[in-house]
C-alpha positions as CSV (number, residue, x, y, z in Angstrom):
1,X,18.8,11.5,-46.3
2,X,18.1,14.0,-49.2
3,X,18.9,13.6,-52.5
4,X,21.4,16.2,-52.3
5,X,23.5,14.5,-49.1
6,X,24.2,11.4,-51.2
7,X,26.7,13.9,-53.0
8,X,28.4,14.9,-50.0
9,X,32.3,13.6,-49.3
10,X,31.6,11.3,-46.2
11,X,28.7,9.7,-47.8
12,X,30.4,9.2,-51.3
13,X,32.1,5.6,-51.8
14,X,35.6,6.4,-52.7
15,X,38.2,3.8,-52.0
16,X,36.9,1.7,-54.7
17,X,38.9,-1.3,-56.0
18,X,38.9,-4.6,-57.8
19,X,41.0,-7.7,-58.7
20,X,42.5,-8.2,-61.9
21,X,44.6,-11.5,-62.5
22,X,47.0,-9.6,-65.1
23,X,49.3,-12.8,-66.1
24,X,49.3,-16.1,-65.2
25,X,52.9,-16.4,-64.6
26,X,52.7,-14.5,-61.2
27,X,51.7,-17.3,-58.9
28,X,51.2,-18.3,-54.9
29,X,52.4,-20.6,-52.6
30,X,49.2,-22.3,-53.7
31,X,50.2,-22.5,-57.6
32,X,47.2,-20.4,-58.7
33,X,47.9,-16.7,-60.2
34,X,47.7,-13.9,-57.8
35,X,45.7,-11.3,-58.2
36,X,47.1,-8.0,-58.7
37,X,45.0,-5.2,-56.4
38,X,43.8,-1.7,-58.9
39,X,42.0,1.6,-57.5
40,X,40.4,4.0,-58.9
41,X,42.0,8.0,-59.7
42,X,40.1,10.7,-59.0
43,X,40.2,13.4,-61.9
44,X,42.5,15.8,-59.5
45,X,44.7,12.4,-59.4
46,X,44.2,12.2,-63.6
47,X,45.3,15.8,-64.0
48,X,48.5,15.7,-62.1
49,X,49.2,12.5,-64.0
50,X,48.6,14.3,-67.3
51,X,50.6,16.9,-66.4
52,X,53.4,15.1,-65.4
53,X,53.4,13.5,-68.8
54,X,52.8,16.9,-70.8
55,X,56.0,18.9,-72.5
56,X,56.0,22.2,-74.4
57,X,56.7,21.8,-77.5
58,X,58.1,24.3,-80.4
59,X,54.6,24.8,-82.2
60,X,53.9,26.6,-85.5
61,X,55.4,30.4,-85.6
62,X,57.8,29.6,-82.6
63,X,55.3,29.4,-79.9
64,X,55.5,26.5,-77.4
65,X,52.3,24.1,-77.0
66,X,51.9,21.4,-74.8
67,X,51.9,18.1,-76.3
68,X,51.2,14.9,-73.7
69,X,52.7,11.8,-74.3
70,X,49.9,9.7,-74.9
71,X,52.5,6.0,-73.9
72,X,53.7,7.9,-70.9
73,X,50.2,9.1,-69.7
74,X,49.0,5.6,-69.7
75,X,52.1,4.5,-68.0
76,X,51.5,6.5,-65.2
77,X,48.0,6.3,-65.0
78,X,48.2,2.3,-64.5
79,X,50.8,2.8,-62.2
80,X,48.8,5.2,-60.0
81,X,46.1,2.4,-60.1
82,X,48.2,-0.3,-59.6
83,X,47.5,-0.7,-55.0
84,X,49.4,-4.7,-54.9
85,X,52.0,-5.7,-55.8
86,X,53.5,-2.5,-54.6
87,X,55.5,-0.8,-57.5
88,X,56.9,1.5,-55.4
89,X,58.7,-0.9,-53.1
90,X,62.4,-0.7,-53.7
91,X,63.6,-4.3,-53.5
92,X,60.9,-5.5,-56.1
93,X,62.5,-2.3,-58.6
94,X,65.7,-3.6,-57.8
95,X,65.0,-7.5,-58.6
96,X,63.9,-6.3,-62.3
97,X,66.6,-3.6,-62.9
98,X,64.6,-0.6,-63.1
99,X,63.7,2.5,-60.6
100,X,60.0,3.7,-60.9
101,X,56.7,2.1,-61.0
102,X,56.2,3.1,-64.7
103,X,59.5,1.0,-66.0
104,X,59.1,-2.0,-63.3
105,X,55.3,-2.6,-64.7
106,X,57.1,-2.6,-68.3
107,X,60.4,-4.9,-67.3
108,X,57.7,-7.2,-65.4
109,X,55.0,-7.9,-67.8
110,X,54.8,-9.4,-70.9
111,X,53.6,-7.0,-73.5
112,X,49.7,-8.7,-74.5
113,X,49.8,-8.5,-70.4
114,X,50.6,-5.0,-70.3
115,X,48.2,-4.0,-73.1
116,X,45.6,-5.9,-70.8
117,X,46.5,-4.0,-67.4
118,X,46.2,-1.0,-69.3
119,X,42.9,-1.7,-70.6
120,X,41.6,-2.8,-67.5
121,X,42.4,0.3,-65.9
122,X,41.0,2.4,-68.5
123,X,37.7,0.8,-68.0
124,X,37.8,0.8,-64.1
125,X,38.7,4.1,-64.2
126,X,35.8,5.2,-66.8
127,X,36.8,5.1,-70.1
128,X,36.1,2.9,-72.9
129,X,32.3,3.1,-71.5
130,X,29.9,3.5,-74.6
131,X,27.9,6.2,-73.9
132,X,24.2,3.7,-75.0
133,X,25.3,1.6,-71.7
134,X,25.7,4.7,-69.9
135,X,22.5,5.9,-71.2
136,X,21.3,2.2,-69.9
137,X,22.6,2.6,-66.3
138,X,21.2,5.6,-65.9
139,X,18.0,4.5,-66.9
140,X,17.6,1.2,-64.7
């Protein structure tokens, strides 16, 4: 395989995921904490997200701008990356109260949890990466 086919779609590894114990307080039959499921967005994923949580806004001289809600970006974003439990699933919505992913994960976890999900997700997803350890990867 060339150098250049390790690029193409089929041989790309996409459905990448991991296994994040976000609270304790969630726990199996067993007593131990279940691990919640996360996957990775793609950027067309990230973009649709962003948009979703972008507005126009009245700017300076009357003109509308867009302005993205940087709590409801992040909201969305962990909820797209959130694969199990499923925050789509109507009955779990209805046990906390809320309808949507975005509120359920807020109603469900405590807020140093949240914080944590988020951050996870951030960093599985890409960001938070200091560009030295990038430098570092690419290297080795």
């Amino acid at each position: 395989m060339s150098d250049l086919q390790a690029f193409f779609a089929q041989n790309v590894e996409s459905d990448i995921t991991d296994e994040f114990v976000v609270s304790e307080r969630f726990k199996g039959a067993d007593g131990k904490p279940i691990p919640w499921k996360l996957r990775t967005v793609t950027e067309a994923e990230n973009e649709e997200i962003r948009k979703s949580a972008t507005k126009r806004v009245k700017g300076k001289n009357g003109m509308r701008v867009p302005e993205t809600n940087p709590e409801e970006y992040t909201a969305k974003l962990a909820a797209a990356s959130v694969v199990y439990p499923s925050l789509k699933d109507a009955e779990l919505q209805k046990s906390y109260g809320v309808l949507g992913a975005e509120d359920l994960l807020k109603k469900m976890l405590l807020s140093g949890e949240y914080a944590a999900l988020i951050q996870k997700v951030e960093e599985f997803n890409g960001y938070n990466r200091d560009i030295n350890e990038v430098v570092e990867e690419i290297k080795n």
